[in-house]
N, C-alpha and C positions, 0 to 999 in steps of 0.2 A: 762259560762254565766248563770245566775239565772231568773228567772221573777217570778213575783210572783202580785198578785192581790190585791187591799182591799178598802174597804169603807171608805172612808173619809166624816163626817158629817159636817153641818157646820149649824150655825145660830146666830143671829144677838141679844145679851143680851144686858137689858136696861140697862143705867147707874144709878146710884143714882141720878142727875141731871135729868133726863128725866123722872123717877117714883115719882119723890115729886110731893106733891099735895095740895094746900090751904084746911082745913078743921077745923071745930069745935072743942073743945077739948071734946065735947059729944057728937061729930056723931060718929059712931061706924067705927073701920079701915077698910079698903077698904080689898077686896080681892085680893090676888096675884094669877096671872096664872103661872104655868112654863112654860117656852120654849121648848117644847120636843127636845130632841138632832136630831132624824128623821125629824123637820122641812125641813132638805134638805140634800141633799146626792149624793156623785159621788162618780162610780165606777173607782180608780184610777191603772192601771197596768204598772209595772217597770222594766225595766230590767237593769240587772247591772253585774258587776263580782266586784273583789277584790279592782280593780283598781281606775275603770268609774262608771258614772251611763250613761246607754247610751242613756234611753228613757226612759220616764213619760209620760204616755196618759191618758188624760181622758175622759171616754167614754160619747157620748153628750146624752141630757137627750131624754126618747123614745126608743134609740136604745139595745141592745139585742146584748151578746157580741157572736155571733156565729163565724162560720168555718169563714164566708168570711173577717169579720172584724179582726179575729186575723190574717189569713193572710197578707191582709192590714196592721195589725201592723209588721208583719215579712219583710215587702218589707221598710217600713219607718227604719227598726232597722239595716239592711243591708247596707240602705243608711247611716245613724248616726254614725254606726261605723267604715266605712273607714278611712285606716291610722292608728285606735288606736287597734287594734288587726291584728298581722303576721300571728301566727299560725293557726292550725283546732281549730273550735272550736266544746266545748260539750254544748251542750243546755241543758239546765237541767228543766222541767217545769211538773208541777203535771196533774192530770187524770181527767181534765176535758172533758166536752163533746167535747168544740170546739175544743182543743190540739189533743183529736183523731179521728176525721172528715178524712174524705181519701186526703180531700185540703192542710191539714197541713203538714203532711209529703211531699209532693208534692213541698209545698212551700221551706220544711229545708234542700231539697233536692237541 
C-alpha cells in the first residue's frame, strides 16, 4: 500500500461572457488581472496500492497535518479497507515529520 500527499489548487476563471464590457472604441482597454493558481489550495493525501484507491482526505483548511491527524487517517484507512486486502500488508510512506512521530508506529502497529 502507497500514500503519498499533494496540493491540489483550485480557482474559479472568468468566462468570456462574464469579462465583456460595454466601452468606446477610444477608451483605452481595460486591464486584466490573473487569477493566481494559490487563490485556494488543499492538501489532498491518498492511499492506494495496485488494485484500490482506498482513501482520499482532504485536509480541512487551519489544520496542520501532524502525528495525531495521520494517525486519525490510519484508523479511517483500516476501516476502508476491510474485505478488500487478505494478506500483511507493507505500508510504504516517505520521511515525513508526522510518519515518524512515536504515535505513528504505534498506530501501524
Amino acid at each position: 500500500m502507497t500514500m503519498d500527499k499533494t496540493w491540489l489548487y483550485h480557482y474559479d476563471p472568468e468566462t468570456k461572457e462574464q469579462s465583456v464590457e460595454w466601452r468606446y472604441s477610444s477608451s483605452p482597454l481595460p486591464k486584466k488581472f490573473r487569477v493566481q493558481k494559490s487563490a485556494g489550495k488543499v492538501l489532498a493525501s491518498i492511499f492506494w496500492n495496485q488494485d484500490f484507491i482506498f482513501l482520499i482526505d482532504y485536509l480541512p483548511k487551519g489544520q496542520t497535518m501532524n502525528a495525531e491527524y495521520y494517525s486519525s487517517l490510519l484508523v479511517q484507512l483500516k476501516e476502508k479497507r476491510c474485505g478488500k486486502v487478505t494478506k500483511g500488508v507493507l505500508f510504504l510512506h516517505y520521511n515525513a515529520l508526522a510518519h515518524q512521530a512515536l504515535a505513528t508506529p504505534k498506530k501501524l502497529a
